[in-house]
VEXRO-622872 format. One line per 10 residues: number of its first residue (from 1); their letters; for each residue x negated, y negated, z negated of C-alpha. Coordinates in nm, 3 decimals, decimal comma, padded with zeros to 5 digits, m for minus. Last residue first. Example, Ala and Ser with C-alpha at 12.3 -4.5 7.8 and 13.67 -1.06 7.14 Angstrom:
% VEXRO-622872
2) sa) m01,367:00,106:m00,714  m01,230:00,450:m00,780
This chain:
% VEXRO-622872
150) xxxxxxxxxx) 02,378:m04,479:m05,593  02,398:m04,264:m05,916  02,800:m04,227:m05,860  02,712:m04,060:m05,552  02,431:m03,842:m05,699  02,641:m03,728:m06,000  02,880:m03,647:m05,737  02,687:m03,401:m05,590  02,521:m03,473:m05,253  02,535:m03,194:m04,933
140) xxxxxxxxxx) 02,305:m03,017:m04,763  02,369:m02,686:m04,838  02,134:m02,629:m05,107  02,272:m02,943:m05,304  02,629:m02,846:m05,289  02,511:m02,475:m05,409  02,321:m02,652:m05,704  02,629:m02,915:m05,769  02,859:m02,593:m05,776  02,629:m02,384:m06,012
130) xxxxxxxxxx) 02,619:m02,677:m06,246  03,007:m02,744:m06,239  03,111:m02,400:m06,305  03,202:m02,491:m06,683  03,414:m02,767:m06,518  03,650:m02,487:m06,299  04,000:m02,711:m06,164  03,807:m03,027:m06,136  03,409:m02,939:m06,051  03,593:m02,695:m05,794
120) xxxxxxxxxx) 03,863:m02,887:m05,636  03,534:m03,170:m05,609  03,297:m02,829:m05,442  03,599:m02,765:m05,213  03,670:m03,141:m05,085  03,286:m03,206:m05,014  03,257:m02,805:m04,855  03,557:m02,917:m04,662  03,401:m03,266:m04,531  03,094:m03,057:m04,398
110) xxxxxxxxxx) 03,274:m02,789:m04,225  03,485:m03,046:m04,050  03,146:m03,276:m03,992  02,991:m02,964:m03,855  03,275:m02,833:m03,675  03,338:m03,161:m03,503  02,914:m03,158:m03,383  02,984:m02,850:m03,240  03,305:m02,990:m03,032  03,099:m03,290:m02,921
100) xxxxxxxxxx) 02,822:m03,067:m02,835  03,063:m02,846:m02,642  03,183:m03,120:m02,488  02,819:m03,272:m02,373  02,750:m02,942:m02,260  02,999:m02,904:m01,996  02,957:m03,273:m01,869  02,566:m03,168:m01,823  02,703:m02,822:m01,664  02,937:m03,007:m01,454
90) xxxxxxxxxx) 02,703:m03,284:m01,343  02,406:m03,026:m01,247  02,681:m02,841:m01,038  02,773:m03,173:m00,901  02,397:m03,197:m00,817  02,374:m02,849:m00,657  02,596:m02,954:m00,361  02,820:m02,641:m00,298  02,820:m02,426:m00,005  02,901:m02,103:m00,138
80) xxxxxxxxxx) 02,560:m01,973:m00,166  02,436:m02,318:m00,361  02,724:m02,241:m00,645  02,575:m01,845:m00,628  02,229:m01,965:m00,667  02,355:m02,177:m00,972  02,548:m01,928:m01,097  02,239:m01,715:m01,101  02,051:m01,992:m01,317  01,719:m02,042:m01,195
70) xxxxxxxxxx) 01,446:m01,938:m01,433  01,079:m02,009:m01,267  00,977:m01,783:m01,036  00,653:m01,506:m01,131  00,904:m01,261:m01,160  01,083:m01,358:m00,864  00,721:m01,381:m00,645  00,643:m01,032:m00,785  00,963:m00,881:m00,641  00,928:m01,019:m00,328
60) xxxxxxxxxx) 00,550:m00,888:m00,295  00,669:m00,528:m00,424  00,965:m00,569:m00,160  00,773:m00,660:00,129  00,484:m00,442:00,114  00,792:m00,128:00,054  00,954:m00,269:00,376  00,555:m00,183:00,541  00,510:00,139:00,367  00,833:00,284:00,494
50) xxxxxxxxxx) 00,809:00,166:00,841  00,408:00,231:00,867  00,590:00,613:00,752  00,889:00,591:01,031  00,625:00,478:01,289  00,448:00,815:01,204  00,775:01,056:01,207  00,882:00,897:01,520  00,493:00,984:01,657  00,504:01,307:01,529
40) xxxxxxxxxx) 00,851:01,416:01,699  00,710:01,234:02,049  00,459:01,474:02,068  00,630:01,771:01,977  00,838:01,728:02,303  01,183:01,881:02,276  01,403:01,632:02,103  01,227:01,367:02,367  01,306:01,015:02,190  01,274:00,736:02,415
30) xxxxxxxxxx) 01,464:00,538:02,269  01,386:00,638:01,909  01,030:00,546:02,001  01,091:00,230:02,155  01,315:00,084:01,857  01,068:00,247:01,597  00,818:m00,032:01,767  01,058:m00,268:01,737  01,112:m00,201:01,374  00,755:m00,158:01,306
20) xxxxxxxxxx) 00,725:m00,516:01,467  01,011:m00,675:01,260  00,773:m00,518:00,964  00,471:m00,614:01,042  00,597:m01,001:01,078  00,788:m00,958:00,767  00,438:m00,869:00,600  00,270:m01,168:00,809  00,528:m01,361:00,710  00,375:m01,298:00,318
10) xxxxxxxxxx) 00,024:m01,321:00,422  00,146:m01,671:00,514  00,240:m01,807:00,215  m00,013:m01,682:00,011  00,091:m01,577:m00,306  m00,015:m01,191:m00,280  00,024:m00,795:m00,325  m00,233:m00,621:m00,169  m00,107:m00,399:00,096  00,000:00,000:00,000
């Protein structure tokens, strides 16, 4: 098997080889003589430089796409169909921007809860008041002894 490469134009060399192995398979089948032993080993040869020369191609292909740099597939498929890829990049930044906006709601909501929670606490439970400050505190949050400290 061919070295596997970067170059640009080893590469359409390899599809190069490979139209022409197709040609040349072309002629042979053409002229195939079911009879003639000759013409049996040559189809079986140009079938083999085949075979080695699609297999050239595909190890080089698959090198290049490991070595590419991450492109979304939906992306390829969005460019496939026609699509501009800047409305796609407008979508997925509007996209994101919402969900951000939606994260950031469930933070503040999540936030504003454990504040309500930890004051229903302190109220209804006072002897719990220490451990309720100290999980307050390791989640982010300010007792009330730091509020009213301010």
């Amino acid at each position: 098997m061919a070295p596997v490469t970067d170059d640009p134009q080893q590469l359409q060399e390899n599809v190069k080889n490979v139209i022409q192995d197709l040609l040349t398979l072309l002629v042979q089948i053409s002229s195939y003589d079911s009879l003639g032993r000759p013409s049996r080993e040559a189809l079986a040869t140009d079938l083999q430089t085949l075979d080695a020369s699609l297999q050239t191609v595909y190890h080089t292909a698959s090198q290049q796409f490991d070595n590419s740099p991450g492109i979304p597939e939906t992306l390829i498929h969005y460019v496939e169909n026609g699509r501009n890829p800047d409305i796609y990049t407008r979508e997925f930044v509007e996209l994101v921007r919402r969900l951000n906006q939606l994260t950031r709601g469930k933070m503040h909501a999540f936030r504003d809860f454990r504040d309500v929670l930890a004051h229903e606490m302190e109220s209804a439970l006072p002897e719990l008041r220490e451990d309720v400050a100290a999980v307050v505190e390791a989640t982010g949050g300010k007792t009330e002894s730091q509020l009213q400290g301010r």
